[in-house]
Structure formats: structure tokens, C-alpha cells
C-alpha positions as CSV (number, residue, x, y, z in Angstrom):
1,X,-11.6,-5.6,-136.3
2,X,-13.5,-6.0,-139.9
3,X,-13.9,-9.5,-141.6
4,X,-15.1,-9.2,-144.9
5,X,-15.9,-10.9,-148.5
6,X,-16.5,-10.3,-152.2
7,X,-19.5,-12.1,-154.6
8,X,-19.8,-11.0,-157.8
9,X,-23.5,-10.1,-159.2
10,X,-25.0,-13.4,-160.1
11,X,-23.0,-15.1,-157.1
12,X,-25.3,-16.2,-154.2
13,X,-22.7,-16.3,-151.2
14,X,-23.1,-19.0,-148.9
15,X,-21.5,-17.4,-145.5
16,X,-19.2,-19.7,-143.0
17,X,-20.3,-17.5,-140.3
18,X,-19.1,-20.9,-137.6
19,X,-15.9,-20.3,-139.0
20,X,-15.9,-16.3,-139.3
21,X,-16.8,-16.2,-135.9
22,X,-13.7,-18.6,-135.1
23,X,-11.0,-16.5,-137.1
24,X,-12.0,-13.4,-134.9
25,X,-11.8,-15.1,-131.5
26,X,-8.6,-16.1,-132.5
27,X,-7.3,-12.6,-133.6
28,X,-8.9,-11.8,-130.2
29,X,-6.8,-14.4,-128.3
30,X,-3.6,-13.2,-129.9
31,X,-4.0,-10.0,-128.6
32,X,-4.6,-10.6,-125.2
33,X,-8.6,-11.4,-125.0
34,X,-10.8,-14.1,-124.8
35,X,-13.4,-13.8,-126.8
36,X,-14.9,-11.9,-130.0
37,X,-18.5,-10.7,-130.8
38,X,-20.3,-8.9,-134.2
39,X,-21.7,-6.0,-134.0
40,X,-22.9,-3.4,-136.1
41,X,-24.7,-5.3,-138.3
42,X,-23.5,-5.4,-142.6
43,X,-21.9,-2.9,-144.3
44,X,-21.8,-3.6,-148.2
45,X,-20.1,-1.7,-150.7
46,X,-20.6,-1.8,-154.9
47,X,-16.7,-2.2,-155.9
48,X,-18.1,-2.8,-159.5
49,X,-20.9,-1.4,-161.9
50,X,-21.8,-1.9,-165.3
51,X,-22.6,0.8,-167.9
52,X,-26.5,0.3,-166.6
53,X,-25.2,1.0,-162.8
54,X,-26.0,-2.5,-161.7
55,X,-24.0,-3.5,-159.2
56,X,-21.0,-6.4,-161.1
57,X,-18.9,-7.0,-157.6
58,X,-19.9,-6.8,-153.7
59,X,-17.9,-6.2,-151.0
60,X,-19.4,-6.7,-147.3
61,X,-17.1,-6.0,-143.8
62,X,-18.4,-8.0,-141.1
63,X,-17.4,-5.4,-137.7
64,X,-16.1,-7.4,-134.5
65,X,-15.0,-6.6,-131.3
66,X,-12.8,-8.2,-129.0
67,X,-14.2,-9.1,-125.2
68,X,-13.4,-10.3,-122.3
69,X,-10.4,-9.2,-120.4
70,X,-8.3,-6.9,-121.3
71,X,-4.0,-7.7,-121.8
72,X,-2.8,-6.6,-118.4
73,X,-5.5,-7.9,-116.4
């Protein structure tokens, strides 16, 4: 599963990552598992540039996996 979130150019994001973390275990329960874990490190992507190619908007997906056991067993 990918988490993700947007900061514009002058923006200096302050990440929840207690609370990220949370949301994705409980995605992870839903389906079945008992726990979630990040992996993969960042991935950002310019949504935005100005006529100078700076960068204007920031998207980053945060990649999670589900663990533990598996629906079924």
C-alpha cells in the first residue's frame, strides 16, 4: 500500500509519521493482518514547475507492506 502527501515549494512539511504508521496498521488489520512496515524508502515526484523549472508542488508516496499473518491462517 502507498501513503503519500503534497507541500508546495516554500512549504517545510512537518511529517506525523506516529500517526502514518497507525493509518497503515489499520488498513492492515482490515484486511486480515496484524501489522504494517515501510519500506522502500521516499519516492517524490515534481507535480508542479514554474517557467524556471523549479519545482512549485511535491508529491511523496510513503510504500508499506502489510505483516504478520496472512487472512486464512
Amino acid at each position: 500500500m502507498v501513503e503519500g502527501f503534497q507541500f508546495g515549494a516554500f512549504d517545510k512539511p512537518v511529517v506525523d509519521w506516529a500517526a502514518a504508521d497507525a493509518d497503515a496498521k489499520e488498513r492492515c488489520h482490515a484486511w486480515g493482518y496484524t501489522n504494517a512496515e515501510r519500506f522502500a524508502g521516499l519516492q517524490k515526484i515534481c507535480q508542479e514547475r514554474n517557467g524556471y523549472g523549479m519545482c512549485m508542488q511535491t508529491e511523496v508516496h510513503v510504500t508499506c507492506q502489510c505483516t504478520g499473518p496472512a487472512p486464512g491462517q
